[in-house]
C-alpha positions in Angstrom: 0.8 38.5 -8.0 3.0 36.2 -10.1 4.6 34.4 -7.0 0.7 33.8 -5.5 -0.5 32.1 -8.8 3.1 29.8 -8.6 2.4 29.0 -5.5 -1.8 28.5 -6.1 0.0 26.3 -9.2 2.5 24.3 -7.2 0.1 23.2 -4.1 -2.9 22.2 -6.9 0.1 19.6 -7.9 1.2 18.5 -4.6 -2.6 18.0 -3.2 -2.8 16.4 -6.8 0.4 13.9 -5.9 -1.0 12.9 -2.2 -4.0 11.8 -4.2 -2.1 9.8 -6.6 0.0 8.4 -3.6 -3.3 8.0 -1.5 -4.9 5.6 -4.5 -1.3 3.7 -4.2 -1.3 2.8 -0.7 -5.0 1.9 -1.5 -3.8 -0.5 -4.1 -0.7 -1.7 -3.4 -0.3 -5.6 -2.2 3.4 -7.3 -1.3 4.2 -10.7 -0.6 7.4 -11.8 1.0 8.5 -15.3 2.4 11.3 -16.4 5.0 12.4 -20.4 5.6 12.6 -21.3 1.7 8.6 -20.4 1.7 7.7 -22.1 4.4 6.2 -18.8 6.0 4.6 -15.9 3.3 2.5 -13.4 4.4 1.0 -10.4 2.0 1.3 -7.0 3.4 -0.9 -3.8 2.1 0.1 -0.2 1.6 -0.5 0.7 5.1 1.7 -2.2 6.2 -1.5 -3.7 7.6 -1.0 -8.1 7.2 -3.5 -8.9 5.1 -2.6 -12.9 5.1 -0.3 -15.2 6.8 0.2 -18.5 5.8 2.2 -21.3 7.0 3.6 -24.5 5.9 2.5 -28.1 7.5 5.8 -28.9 7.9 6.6 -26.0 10.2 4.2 -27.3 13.3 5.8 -31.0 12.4 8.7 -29.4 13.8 7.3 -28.7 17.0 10.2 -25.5 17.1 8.1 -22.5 18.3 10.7 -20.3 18.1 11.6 -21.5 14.6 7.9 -20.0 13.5 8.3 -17.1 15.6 11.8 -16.0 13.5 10.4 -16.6 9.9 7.1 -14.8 10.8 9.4 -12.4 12.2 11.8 -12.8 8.7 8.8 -12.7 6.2 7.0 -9.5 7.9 10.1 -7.1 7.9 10.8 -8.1 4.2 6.6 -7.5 3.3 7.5 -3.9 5.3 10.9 -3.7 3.4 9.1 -4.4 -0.3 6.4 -1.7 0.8 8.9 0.8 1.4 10.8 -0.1 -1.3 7.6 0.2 -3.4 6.5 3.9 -1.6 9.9 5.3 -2.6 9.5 4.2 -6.1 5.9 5.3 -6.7 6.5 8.6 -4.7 9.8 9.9 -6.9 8.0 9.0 -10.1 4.8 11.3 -8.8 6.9 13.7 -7.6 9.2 13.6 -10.7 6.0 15.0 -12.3 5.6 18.5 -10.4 6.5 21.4 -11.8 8.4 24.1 -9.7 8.9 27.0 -11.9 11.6 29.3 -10.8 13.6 26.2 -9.3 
């Protein structure tokens, strides 16, 4: 009986975490740039882009594939900082359950 009431205890704290981790994702904004700035882009929770913006100079350049690498920069460092900011959030939630017996 013991053991069911643990168990009752511990998954009332996890469902309690994914919400916590839920309202995170929800909230959570990153910005990241490639080029020296000329390319940012912002980059939710659910590594949705959620702006892209791009420097004049960029298009003066007339080098497509130039634009096409710091999009390409500046999005995997927005998904890197995310991750980065998941792993964080999720070992300080998770740093809060308590497992008796372990």
């Amino acid at each position: 009986m013991k053991n069911l009431q643990q168990m009752q205890q511990i998954m009332k704290q996890v469902q309690q975490i994914q919400e916590q981790l839920q309202k995170h994702l929800d909230d959570l904004v990153v910005e990241a740039s490639a080029g020296g700035g000329m390319v940012t882009v912002r980059m939710n929770g659910q590594k949705h882009l959620v702006a892209v913006r791009v420097e004049r100079e960029v298009f003066a350049s007339g080098d497509a594939e130039m634009l096409q690498d710091l999009i390409q920069a500046a999005v995997n460092e927005a998904a890197r900082k995310v991750d980065e900011q998941l792993a964080s959030r999720v070992g300080g939630l998770a740093g809060g359950l308590n497992l008796p017996g372990l």
